[in-house]
KEDO-489560 format. One record per residue (C-alpha): residue number from 1; residue in one letter; x, y, z. Coordinates in steps of 0.5 Angstrom, whole numbers. Layout:
<rs>
   marvo   roke       u       v       w
     NUM      A       X       Y       Z
...
</rs>
This chain:
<rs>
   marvo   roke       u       v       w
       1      X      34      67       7
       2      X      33      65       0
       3      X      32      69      -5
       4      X      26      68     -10
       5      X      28      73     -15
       6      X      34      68     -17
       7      X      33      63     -21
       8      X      29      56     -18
       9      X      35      52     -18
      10      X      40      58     -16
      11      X      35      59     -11
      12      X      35      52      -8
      13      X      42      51      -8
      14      X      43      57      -4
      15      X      38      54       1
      16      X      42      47       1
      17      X      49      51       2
      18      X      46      54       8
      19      X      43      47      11
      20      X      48      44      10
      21      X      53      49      13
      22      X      48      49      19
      23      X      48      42      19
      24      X      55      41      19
      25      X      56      46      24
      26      X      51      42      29
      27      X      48      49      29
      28      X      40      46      29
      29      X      38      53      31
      30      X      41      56      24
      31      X      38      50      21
      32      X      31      50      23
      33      X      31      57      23
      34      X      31      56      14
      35      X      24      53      15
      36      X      17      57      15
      37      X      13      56      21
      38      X       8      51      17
      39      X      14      46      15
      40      X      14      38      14
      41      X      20      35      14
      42      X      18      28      12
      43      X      23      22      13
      44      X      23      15      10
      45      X      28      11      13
      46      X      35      16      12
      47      X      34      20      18
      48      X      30      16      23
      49      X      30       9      22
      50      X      23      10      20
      51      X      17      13      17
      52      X      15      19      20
      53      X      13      27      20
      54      X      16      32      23
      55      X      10      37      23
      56      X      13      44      25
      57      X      20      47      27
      58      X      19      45      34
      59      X      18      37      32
      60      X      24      38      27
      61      X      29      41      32
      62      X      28      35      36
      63      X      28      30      30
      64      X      35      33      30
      65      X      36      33      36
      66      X      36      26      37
      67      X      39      25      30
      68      X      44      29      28
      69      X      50      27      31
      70      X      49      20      29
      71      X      47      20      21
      72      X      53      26      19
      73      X      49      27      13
      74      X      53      31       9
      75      X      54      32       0
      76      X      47      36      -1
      77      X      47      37      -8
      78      X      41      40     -13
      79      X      39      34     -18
      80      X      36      37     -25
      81      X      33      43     -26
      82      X      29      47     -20
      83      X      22      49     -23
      84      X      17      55     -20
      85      X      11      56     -20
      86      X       6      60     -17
      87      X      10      62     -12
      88      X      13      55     -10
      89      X      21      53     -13
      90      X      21      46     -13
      91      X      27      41     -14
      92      X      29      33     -12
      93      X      37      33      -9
      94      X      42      28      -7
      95      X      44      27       0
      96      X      49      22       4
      97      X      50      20      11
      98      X      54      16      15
      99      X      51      10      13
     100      X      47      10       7
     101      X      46      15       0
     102      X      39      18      -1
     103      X      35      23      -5
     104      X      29      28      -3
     105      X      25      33      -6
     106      X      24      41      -4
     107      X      20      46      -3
     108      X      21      53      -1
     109      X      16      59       0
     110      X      18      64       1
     111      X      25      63       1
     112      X      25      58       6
     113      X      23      51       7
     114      X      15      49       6
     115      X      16      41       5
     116      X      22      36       5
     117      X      23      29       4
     118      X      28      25       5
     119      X      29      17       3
     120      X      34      12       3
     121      X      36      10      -3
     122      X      42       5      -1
     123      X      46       3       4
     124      X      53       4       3
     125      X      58      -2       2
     126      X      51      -6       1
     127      X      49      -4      -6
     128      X      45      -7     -11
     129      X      49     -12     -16
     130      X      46      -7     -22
     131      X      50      -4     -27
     132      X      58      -4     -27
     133      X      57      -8     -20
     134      X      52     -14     -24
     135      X      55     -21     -23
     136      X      57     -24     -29
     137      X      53     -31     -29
     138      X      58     -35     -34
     139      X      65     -38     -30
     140      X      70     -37     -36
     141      X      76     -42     -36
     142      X      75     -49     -35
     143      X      75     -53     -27
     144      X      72     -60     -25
     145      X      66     -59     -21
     146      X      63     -54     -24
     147      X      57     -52     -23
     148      X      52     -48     -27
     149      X      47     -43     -25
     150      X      41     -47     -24
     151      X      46     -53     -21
     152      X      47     -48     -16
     153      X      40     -45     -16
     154      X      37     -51     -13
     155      X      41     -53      -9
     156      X      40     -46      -5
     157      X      32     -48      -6
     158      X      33     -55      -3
     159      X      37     -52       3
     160      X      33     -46       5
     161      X      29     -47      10
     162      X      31     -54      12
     163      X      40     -54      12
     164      X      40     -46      12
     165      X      35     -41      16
     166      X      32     -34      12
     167      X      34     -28      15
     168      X      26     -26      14
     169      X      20     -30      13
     170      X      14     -27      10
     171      X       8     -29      10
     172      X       3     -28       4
     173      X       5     -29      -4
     174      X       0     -24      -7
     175      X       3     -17     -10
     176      X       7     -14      -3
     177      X      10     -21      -1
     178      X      13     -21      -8
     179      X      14     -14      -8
     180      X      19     -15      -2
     181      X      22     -22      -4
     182      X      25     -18     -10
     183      X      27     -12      -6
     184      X      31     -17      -1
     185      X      33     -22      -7
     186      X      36     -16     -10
     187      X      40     -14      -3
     188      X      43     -21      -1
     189      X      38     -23       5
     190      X      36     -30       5
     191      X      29     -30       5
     192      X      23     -35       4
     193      X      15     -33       1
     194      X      10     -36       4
     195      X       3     -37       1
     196      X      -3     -42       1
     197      X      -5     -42      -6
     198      X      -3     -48     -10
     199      X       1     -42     -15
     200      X       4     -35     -15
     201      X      -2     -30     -18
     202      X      -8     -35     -15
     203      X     -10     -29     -10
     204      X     -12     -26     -17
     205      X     -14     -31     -20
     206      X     -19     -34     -15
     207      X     -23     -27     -15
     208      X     -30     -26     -19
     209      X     -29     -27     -27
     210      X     -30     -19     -28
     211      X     -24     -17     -24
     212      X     -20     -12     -27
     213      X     -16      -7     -23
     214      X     -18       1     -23
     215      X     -12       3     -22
     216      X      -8       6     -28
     217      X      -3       2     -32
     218      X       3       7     -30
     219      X       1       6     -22
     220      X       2       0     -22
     221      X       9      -4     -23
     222      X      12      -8     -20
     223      X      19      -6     -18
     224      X      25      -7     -23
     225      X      21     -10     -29
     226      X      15      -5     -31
     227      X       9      -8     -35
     228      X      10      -8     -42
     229      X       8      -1     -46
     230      X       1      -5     -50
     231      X      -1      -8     -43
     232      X      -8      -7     -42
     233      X      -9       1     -38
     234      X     -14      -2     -32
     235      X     -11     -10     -32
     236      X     -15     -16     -32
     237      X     -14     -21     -25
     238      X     -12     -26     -29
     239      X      -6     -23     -33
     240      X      -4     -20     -26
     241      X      -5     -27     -24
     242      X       0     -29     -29
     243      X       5     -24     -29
     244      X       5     -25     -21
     245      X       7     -32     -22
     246      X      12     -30     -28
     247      X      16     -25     -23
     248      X      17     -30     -19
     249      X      21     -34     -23
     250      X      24     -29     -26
     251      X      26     -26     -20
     252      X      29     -32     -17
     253      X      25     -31     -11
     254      X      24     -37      -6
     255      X      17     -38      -6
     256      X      13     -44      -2
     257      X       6     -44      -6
     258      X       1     -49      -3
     259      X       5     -46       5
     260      X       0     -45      11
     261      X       3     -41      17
     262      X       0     -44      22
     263      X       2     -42      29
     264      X      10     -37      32
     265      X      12     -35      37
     266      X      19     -30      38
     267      X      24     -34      42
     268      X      27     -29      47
     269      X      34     -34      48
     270      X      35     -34      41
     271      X      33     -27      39
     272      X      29     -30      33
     273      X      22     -32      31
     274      X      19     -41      31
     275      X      14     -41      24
     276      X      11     -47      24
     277      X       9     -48      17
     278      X       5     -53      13
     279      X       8     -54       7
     280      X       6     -58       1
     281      X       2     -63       7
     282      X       9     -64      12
     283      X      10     -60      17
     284      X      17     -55      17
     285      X      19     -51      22
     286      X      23     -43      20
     287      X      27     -40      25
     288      X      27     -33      21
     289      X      30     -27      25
     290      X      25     -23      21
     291      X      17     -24      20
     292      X      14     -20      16
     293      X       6     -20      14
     294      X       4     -19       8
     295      X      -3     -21       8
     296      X      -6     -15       3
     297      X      -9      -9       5
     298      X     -13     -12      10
     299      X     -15     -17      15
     300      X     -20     -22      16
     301      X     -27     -21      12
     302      X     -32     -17      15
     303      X     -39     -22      16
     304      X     -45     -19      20
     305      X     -47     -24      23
     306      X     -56     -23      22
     307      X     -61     -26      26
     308      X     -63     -33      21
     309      X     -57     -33      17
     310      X     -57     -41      19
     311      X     -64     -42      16
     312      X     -63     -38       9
     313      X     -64     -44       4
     314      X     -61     -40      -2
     315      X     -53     -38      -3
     316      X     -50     -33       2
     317      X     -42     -31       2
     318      X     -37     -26       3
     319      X     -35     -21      -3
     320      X     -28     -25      -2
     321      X     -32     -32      -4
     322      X     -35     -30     -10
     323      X     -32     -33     -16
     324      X     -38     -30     -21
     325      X     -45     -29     -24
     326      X     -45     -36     -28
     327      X     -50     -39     -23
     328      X     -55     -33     -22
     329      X     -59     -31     -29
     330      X     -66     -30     -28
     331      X     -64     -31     -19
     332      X     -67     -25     -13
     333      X     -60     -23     -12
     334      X     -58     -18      -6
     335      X     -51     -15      -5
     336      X     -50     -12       2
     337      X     -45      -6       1
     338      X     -44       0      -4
     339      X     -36      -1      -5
     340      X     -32      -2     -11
     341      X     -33     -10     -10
     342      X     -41      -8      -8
     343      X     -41      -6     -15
     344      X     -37      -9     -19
     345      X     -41     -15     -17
     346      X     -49     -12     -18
     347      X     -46     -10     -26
     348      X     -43     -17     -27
     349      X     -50     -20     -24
     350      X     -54     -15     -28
     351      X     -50     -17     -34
     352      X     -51     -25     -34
     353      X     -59     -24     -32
     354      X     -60     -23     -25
     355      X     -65     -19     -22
     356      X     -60     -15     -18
     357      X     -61     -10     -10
     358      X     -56      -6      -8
     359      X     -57      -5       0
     360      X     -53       1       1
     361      X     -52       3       9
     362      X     -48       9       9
     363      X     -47      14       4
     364      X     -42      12      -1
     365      X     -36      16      -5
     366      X     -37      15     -12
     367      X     -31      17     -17
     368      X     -32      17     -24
     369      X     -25      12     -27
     370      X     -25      17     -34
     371      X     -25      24     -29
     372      X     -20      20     -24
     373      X     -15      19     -29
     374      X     -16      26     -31
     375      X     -15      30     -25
     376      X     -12      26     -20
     377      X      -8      22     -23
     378      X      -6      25     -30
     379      X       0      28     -28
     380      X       4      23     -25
     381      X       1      16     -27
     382      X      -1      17     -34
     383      X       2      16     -42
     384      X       2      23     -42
     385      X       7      24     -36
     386      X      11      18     -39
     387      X      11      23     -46
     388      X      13      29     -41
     389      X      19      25     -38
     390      X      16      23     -32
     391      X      19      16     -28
     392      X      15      11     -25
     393      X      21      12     -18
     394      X      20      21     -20
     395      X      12      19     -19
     396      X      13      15     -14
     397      X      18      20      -9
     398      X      13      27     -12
     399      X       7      22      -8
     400      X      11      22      -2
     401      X      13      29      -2
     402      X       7      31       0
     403      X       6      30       8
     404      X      -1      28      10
     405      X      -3      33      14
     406      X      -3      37       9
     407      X      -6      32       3
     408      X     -13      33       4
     409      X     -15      40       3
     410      X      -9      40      -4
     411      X     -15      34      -5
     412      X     -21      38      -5
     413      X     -20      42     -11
     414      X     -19      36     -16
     415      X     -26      33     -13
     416      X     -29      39     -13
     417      X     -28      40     -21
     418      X     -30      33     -21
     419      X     -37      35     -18
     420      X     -37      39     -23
     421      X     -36      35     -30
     422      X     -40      30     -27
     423      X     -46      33     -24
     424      X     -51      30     -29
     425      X     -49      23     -25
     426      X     -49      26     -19
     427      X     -55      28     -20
     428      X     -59      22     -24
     429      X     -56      18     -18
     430      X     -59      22     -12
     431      X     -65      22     -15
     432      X     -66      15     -16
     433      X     -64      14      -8
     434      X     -56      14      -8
     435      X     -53      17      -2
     436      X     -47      20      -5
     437      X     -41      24       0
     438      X     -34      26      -2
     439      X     -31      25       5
     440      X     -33      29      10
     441      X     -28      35       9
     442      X     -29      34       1
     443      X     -22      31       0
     444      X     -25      24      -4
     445      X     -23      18      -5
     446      X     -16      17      -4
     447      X     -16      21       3
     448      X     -21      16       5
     449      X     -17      11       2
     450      X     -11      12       7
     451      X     -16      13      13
     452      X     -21       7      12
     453      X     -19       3       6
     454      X     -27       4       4
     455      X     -33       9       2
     456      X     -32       8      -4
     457      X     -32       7     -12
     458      X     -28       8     -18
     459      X     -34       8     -23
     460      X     -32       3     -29
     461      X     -40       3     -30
     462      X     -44       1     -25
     463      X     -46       7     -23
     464      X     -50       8     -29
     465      X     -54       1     -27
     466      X     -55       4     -21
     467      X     -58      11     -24
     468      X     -62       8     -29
     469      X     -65       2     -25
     470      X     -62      -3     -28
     471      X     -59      -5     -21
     472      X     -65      -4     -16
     473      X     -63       1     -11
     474      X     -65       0      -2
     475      X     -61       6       1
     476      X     -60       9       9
     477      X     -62       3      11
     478      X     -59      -5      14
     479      X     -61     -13      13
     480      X     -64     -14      20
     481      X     -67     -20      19
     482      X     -65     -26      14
     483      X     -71     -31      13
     484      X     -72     -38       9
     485      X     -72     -34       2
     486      X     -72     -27       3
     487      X     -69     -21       7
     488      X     -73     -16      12
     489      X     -70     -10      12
     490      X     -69      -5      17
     491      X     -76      -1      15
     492      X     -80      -6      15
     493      X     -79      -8       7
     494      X     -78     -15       5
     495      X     -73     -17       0
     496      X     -74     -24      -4
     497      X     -67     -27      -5
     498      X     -64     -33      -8
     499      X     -56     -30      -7
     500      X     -54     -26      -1
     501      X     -47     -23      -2
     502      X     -44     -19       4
     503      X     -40     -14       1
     504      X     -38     -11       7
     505      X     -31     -10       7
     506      X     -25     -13      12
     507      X     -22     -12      19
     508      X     -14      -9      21
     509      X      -9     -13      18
     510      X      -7     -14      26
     511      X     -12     -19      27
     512      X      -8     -24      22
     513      X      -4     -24      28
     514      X      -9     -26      33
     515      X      -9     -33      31
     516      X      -3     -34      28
     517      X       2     -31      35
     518      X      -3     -28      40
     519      X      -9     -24      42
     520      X      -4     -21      46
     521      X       2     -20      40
     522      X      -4     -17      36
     523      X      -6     -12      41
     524      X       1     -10      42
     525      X       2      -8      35
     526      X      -4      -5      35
     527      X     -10      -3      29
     528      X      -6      -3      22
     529      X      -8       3      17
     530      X     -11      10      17
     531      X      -8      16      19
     532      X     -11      17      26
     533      X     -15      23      23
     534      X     -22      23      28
     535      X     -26      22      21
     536      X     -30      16      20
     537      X     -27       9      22
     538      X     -20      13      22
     539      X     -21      14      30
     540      X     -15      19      32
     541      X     -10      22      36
     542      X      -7      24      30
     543      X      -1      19      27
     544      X       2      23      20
     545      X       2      16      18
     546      X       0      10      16
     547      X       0       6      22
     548      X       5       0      23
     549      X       6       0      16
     550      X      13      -2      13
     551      X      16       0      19
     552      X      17      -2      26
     553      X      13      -4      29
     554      X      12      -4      38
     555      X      14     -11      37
     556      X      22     -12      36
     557      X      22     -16      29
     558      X      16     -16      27
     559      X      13     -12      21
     560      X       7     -11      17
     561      X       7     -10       9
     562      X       1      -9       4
     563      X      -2      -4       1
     564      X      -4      -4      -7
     565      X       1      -5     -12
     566      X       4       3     -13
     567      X       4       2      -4
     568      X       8      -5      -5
     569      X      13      -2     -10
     570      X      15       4      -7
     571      X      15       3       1
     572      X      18      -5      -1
     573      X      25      -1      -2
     574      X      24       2       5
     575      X      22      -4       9
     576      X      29      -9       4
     577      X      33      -3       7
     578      X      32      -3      14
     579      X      31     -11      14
     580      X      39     -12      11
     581      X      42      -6      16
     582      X      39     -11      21
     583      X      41     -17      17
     584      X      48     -13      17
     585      X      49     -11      24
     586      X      48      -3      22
     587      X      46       1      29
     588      X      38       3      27
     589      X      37       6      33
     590      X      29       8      31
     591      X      26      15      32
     592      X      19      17      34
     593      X      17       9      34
     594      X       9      11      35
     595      X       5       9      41
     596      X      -1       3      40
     597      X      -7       8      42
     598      X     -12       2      38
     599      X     -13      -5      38
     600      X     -17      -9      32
</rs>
């Protein structure tokens, strides 16, 4: 055992000598024996071929088991300084195997092993042309025929996709899609981005005026090239837009704007995917190896469909078409919803004059953005972490490290404290009505966010609308009926309305698949996102991770990408290497590929 009188660091080295000895030895008992009973080993794609955790001693010597022999991994070596703190040493290493280079994250309690995280980094042989390995972009000396940069530049774009097929084709050119074209790109793997907007960004663009991420700055880069330091903390949807379609072209990425995927099926005597695109209003059709979703977080809006929705004589739409509040002043608007887009929307309406309703159906979490950035996401994703040292890839790894299982009771302690700071809102927004829950064992908003993708909003300033009565509040109940120019709700009260806007959320992403492959092909897949944790909308059994993303899938070659801009960085690095290793002929045999338990 460790002793944890030592110094962190010693202390940690001390357990990775005896691990790797362990391992070295092929003696997983020794090995699983330097864990405590409550331990979580969590891989990204070094050990496994897959994103997965090992819950438990028992599940970590299986792991092992399987794995061991194949992966060798060897070369442990304590990065940096270890620290301690009430009782914890942590401290980031690097390892090797077989096949590729990685780095994780320790911590030990009470001398053994509480939680471990290991991720690929790179493949070995298949590096990153960074550094002392980048090209070096000029021929020096003098032949004929010589082609420039850009010469050869739009030959590769004239014949991808027509003379020379991608490896992976991804469907969807918002945040993830580009994320993950700038990972393969900067692997080697010839890959095509394919999106139905006329311009890289328009995803951003199209949405309401007052848009802004409320998400911080620091959370949010894209991979290799960062914000510049005076970009705006919480940015607007058309600079995302544009700096969207900037990274593109920098990048060099293949992207086909103004591309509908229209129909796939896998050819099984090829081994490879037939897309039919439409591209600029001709049809192609791509044999890619790899096909890739990369729709966003979600599938399909969610429209209820409400008895009289066809003989309503005012506007109605889903929050997703709402391109802004213009058209509305001095109108009987009714939003449905009490989301981040249900808000957002009611204030932007309340500002340019309308009278607005907030339906709310079911209770909502509502953290406020100053107290978000203070308690939970300070210390990672902030200017002060940044001043302390703290990297957008360190922040990103310090995330992962923490198993699932056990993120939800570290969560409640930063909720709790948040109650307390703003208890006056919370107070003034029960008493005009508002239903309030901070996740059904307390763990607020980013646990909801991991097992629904809803439930709740980040307070930019709505909240104070909806407190003071500025934007009319209707709670615990629905629209059951839509009339010429009103809505009936479902006690009985009637609302005049010229806009209806559903602010009701979206579908799984599998439901892209439906239509573009089969109902039988989605099914397979199975439901996207959530934890399986037996909470609201998030039906277990429980998984450990999020279901189908960024890894493989029950469906050979098919693969499902998304998230916000922090999850689209991060995890794109894991889905470009296990993409390449496939590309290159690497063995990726998959461990503990997780079982289809729910449909759409």
């Amino acid at each position: 055992m460790t002793d944890l009188s030592t110094h962190p660091t010693q202390a940690a080295s001390a357990w990775f000598a005896d691990f790797s000895s362990a391992l070295e030895r092929e003696d997983i008992d020794a090995a699983v024996e330097l864990f405590e009973p409550d331990c979580y080993w969590r891989d990204l794609v070094s050990f496994t071929w897959n994103i997965c955790t090992q819950e438990g001693p028992a599940a970590i010597r299986a792991m092992l088991q399987a794995r061991l022999a194949d992966t060798k991994p060897s070369g442990f070596a304590v990065e940096g300084q270890a620290t301690e703190a009430d009782g914890v040493v942590d401290a980031w290493f690097t390892f090797e195997t077989t096949v590729a280079r990685g780095r994780g994250h320790l911590r030990l309690r009470h001398g053994k092993a509480w939680t471990l995280l290991t991720t690929m980094t790179e493949l070995k042989g298949f590096e990153e042309k960074t550094g002392a390995r980048r090209v070096k972009g000029a021929e020096h000396g003098a032949r004929r025929g010589r082609q420039s940069w850009l010469e050869r530049r739009q030959e590769e774009e004239a014949a991808l996709g027509y003379d020379e097929q991608p490896y992976v084709l991804i469907v969807g050119g918002g945040q993830g899609g580009i994320a993950l074209g700038a990972r393969l790109r900067r692997l080697g793997v010839p890959a095509i981005v394919v999106d139905r907007n006329a311009r890289a960004g328009d995803a951003w663009r199209n949405r309401y005026k007052s848009l802004c991420l409320h998400d911080p700055v620091w959370y949010d880069h894209l991979p290799y090239m960062p914000f510049p330091d005076d970009w705006p903390v919480f940015a607007p949807k058309d600079k995302i837009g544009d700096w969207l379609e900037m990274y593109t072209r920098v990048m060099e990425l293949n992207y086909w704007h103004s591309t509908v995927a229209k129909k796939a099926h896998f050819d099984a005597a090829t081994q490879a995917w037939e897309v039919v695109v439409e591209r600029e209003g001709k049809e192609v059709v791509l044999r890619p190896q790899q096909l890739v979703f990369a729709m966003g977080v979600s599938g399909y809006p969610n429209t209820p469909e409400i008895a009289g929705a066809a003989d309503f004589q005012g506007e109605q739409h889903h929050s997703s078409k709402h391109s802004g509040p213009e058209a509305y002043e001095g109108k009987k608007c009714v939003v449905l919803g009490s989301n981040n887009s249900a808000h957002d929307i009611c204030a932007a309406l309340w500002e340019h004059g309308a009278d607005v309703t907030m339906v709310q159906r079911s209770s909502t979490h509502i953290a406020p953005s100053d107290s978000l950035m203070e308690l939970a996401l300070g210390g990672l994703y902030s200017d002060a972490a940044v001043k302390a040292g703290m990297t957008t890839d360190k922040a990103d790894l310090t995330f992962a490290s923490v198993p699932y299982k056990i993120m939800a009771p570290m969560q409640v302690p930063i909720y709790d404290a948040m109650k307390v700071r703003d208890a006056d809102l919370y107070a003034r927004l029960e008493k005009a009505g508002f239903m309030l829950d901070f996740g059904v064992d307390g763990s607020g908003l980013f646990m909801k966010y991991l097992r629904r993708g809803s439930g709740y909003y980040i307070d930019v300033g709505a909240s104070e609308l909806v407190a003071n009565g500025s934007v009319k509040l209707r709670s615990g109940v629905g629209i059951e009926r839509i009339n010429p120019r009103s809505v009936t709700l479902s006690d009985g009260t009637e609302l005049p309305a010229d806009l209806l806007v559903y602010a009701t959320g979206y579908g799984s992403m599998n439901g892209w698949l439906a239509d573009m492959i089969s109902p039988e092909v989605a099914d397979q897949v199975g439901k996207c996102w959530g934890l399986g944790s037996a909470t609201p909308k998030d039906p277990g059994p429980w998984e450990g991770e999020l279901r189908n993303m960024w890894k493989p899938t029950q469906v050979a070659q098919l693969w499902i990408h998304g998230g916000n801009l922090h999850q689209s960085r991060h995890y794109s690095q894991f889905l470009a290497l296990q993409l390449k290793a496939r590309m290159e002929g690497i063995p990726t045999p998959v461990y503990q590929l997780a079982p289809t338990y729910h449909r759409r």
